[in-house]
N, C-alpha and C positions, 0 to 999 in steps of 0.2 A: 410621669409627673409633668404636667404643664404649667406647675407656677415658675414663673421668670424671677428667680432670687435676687435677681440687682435690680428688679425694679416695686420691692417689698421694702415699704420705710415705716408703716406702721401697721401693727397687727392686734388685732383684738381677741382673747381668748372667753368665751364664756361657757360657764360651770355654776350654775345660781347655788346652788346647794344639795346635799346636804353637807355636814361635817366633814365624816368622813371620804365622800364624796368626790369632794372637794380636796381632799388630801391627797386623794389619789392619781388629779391630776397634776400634782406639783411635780410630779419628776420627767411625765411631757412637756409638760409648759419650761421647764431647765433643759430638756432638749431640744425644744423649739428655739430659744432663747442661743445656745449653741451653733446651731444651725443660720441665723439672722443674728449676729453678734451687735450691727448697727443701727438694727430697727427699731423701735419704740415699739415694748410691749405692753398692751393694758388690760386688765382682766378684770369682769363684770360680774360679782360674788351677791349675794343678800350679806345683810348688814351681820347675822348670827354666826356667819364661817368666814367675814373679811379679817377676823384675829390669825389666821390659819396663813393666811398669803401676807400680811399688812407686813412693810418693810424686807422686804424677800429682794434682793440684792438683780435677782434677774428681771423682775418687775418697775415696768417706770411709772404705773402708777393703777392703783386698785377702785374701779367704780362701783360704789355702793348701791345697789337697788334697795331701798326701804321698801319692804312690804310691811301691811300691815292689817288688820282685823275689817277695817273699815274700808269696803270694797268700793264707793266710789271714788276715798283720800286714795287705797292701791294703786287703782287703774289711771288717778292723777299724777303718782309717781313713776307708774311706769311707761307713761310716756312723755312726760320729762324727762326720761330716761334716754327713750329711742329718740329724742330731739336733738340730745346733749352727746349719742354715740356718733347721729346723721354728723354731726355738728365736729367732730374728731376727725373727718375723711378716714380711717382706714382702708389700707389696700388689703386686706386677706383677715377674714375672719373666719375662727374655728370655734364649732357649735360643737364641744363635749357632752352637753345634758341632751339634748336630744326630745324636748316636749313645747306644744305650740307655742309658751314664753318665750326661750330661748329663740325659737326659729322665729318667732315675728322681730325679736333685737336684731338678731344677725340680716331680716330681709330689708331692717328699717335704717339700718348702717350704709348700705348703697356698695357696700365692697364690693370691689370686679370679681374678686374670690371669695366664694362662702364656702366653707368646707364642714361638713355634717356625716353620722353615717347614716347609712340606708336601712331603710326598716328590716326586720323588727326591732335593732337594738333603737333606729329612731322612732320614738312615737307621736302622737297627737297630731301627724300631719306635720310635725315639724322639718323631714326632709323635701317639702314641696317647696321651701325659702331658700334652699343654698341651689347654687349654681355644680354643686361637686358634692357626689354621695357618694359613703367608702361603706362598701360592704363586709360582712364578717361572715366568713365560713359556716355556713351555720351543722356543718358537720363535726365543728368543734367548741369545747365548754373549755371560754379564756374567762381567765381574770378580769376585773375591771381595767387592771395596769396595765395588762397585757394588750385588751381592746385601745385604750389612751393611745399608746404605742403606737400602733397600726395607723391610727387616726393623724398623729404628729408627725409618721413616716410618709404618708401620704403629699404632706408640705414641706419635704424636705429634709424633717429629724430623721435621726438614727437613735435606735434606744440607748441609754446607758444604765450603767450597772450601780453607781454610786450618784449621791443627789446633796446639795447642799439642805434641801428640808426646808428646815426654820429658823430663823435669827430669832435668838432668844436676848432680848434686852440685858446686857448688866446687871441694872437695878433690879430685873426681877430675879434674876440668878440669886442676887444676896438677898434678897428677899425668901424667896424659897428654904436657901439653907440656914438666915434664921431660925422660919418656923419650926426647917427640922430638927436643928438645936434643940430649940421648946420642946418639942415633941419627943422626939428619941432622944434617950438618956444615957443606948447602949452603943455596943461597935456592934451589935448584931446585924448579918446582912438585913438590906428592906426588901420587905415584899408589898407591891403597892398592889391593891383591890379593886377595883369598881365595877361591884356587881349591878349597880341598874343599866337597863336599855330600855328603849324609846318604847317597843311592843315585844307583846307577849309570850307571840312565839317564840323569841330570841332569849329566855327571863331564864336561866338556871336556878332552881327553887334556892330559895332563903335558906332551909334550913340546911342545905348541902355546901351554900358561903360560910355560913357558921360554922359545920364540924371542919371543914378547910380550914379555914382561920383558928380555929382551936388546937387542929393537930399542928400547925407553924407554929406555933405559940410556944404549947406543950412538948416540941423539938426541941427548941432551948437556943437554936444557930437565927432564928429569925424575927424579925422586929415585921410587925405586920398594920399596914396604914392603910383604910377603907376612904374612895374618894369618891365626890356626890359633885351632881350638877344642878344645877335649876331645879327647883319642886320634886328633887330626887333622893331628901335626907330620910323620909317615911321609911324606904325599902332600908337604909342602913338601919335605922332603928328596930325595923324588924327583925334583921337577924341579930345585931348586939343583945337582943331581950332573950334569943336561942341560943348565948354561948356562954360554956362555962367560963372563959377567962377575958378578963378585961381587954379592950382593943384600942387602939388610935386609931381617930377620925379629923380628917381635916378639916376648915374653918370652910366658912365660902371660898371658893378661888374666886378673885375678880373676873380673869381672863384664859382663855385657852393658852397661851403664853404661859402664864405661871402653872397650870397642869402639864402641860411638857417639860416646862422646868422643872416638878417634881417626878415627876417620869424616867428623867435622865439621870434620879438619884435610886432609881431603884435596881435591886437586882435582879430580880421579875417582876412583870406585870402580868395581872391575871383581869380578865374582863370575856363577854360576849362580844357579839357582832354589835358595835356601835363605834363613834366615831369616836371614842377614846382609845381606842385597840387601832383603830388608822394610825392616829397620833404616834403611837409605839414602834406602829411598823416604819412609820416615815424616819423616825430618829432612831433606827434600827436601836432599838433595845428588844433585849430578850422578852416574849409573853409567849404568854397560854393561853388560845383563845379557844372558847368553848361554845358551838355549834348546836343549831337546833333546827329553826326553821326557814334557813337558808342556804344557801349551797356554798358550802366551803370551798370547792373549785373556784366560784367567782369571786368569793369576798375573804376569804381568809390569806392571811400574809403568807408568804413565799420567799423560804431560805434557813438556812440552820439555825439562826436566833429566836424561833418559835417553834411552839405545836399547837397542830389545832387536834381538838378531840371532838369528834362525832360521830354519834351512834346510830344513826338514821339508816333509811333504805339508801342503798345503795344500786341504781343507778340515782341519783336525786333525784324525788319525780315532779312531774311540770308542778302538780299543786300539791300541796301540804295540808292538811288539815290543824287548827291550833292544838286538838289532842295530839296526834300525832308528834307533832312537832315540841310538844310539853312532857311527851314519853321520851321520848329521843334522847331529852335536856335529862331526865330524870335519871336514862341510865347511865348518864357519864359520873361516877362515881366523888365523891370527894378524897378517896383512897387515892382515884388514878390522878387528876390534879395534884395530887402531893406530893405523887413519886415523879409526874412531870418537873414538878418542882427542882427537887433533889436532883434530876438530869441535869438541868441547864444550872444549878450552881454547885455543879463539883467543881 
């Protein structure tokens, strides 16, 4: 390693998105932050996953990229962007996403240090902008968190095992246990749900969340709460119309804030590959995440507070087909989910 640590006063980390993403570098960027205890850290997020880092105690301050529909207002903020980073001096910037955006921020920052990795996990051309490319194995299938790691160790971190997460505000804390007051009526454990994700390969059918939720129910030990994001109430509605017993459904959440706050009230969390199932992993609580059309080696959480269940070909192969990938989902059972269940709450 050639970066000279005492002469590193401020670092830029960027990660634009997604959610989950995003989540997953919070426990590099706590080791990074460890490693440079008196540098100024700043990390360059989209406005959708800045809830995910905002007030994060290692952070000294979070820069918002506005993207937005209208490509030539985008292309106006995002270089107001690289004006506003030019304009920070950073001495060491690390490029976690890895796609032309990210690598033209990090080439427009002027840092002595750009740090990225090296194709293929960097794409668009984006490691021809840093001055330091860190390669990965490619005889090996890591983690996202795992690759993180490699990439923060390269500047100095060391990995660590435990991570501060999220600061969850006070008021949303009592706010959260309000609602669940309103809502649960019982001391039965919770079991919190969120069956939609973003596409389709990743969609465990509807009607397999319903008999899930029917047999919790019909157990008699579990209180069972289905949670919806944005333009995401339709798929709930689908399955409550396929279940024989009444469920709880949450209101809107404002914030990804108060969905980890109600996260940390549960006793499992069950979801797909999306970034509410990040969220779980990062606040270590116990889920069950259930796997389709993406490789559980790289995206599913890692350690005893979870299982992940997938039925796919085994070695994973380079592409998927969405049938494929919609069979896979279809034979993870509702049975095996519920005896998941019953593991992690003995």
């Amino acid at each position: 390693m050639e970066v000279p640590i005492k002469n590193i006063s401020k670092i830029l980390i960027i990660r634009l998105s997604a959610i989950g993403d995003v989540i997953r570098v919070i426990p590099s960027m706590e080791s990074i932050r460890i490693a440079y205890p008196n540098a100024q850290i700043d990390w360059v997020v989209e406005k959708k996953a800045c809830d995910v880092i905002s007030g994060h105690p290692a952070l000294n301050q979070c820069i918002v990229f506005e993207r937005c529909s209208n490509i030539t207002l985008s292309i106006k903020n995002f270089l107001s962007l690289c004006r506003e980073i030019k304009k920070n001096q950073y001495d060491l910037v690390i490029d976690f996403h890895g796609i032309l955006k990210s690598g033209l921020i990090s080439f427009f920052s002027k840092a002595p240090y750009r740090y990225s990795f090296a194709p293929p996990r960097a794409q668009e051309l984006s490691y021809l902008f840093a001055n330091h490319r860190i390669a990965l194995l490619q005889s090996d299938i890591l983690s996202r968190v795992e690759e993180n790691f490699i990439l923060a160790n390269a500047v100095g971190a060391k990995r660590i095992e435990d991570w501060i997460g999220m600061i969850i505000p006070i008021e949303i804390e009592e706010e959260i246990k309000n609602l669940l007051q309103k809502l649960c009526e019982t001391n039965k454990k919770l079991i919190v749900i969120h069956p939609p994700v973003e596409r389709p390969e990743k969609q465990w059918p509807t009607e397999h969340f319903a008999k899930l939720a029917d047999f919790l129910i019909a157990d008699g030990r579990f209180e069972v709460l289905f949670t919806w994001g944005p333009g995401q109430l339709e798929v709930i509605k689908q399955i409550t119309k396929q279940m024989q017993y009444p469920v709880l459904v949450t209101p809107p959440l404002p914030t990804l804030k108060h969905l980890a706050s109600l996260i940390t009230h549960s006793s499992v969390f069950i979801s797909g590959d999306t970034g509410p199932m990040h969220l779980a992993w990062l606040l270590h609580q116990p889920a069950i995440c259930i796997f389709g059309g993406t490789n559980p080696q790289q995206h599913a959480p890692q350690g005893p507070p979870f299982r992940t269940l997938y039925k796919g070909p085994i070695p994973f192969p380079p592409r998927m087909s969405l049938s494929q990938a919609q069979e896979a989902l279809r034979k993870i059972s509702p049975e095996e989910v519920f005896k998941s269940v019953l593991e992690l709450t003995k």
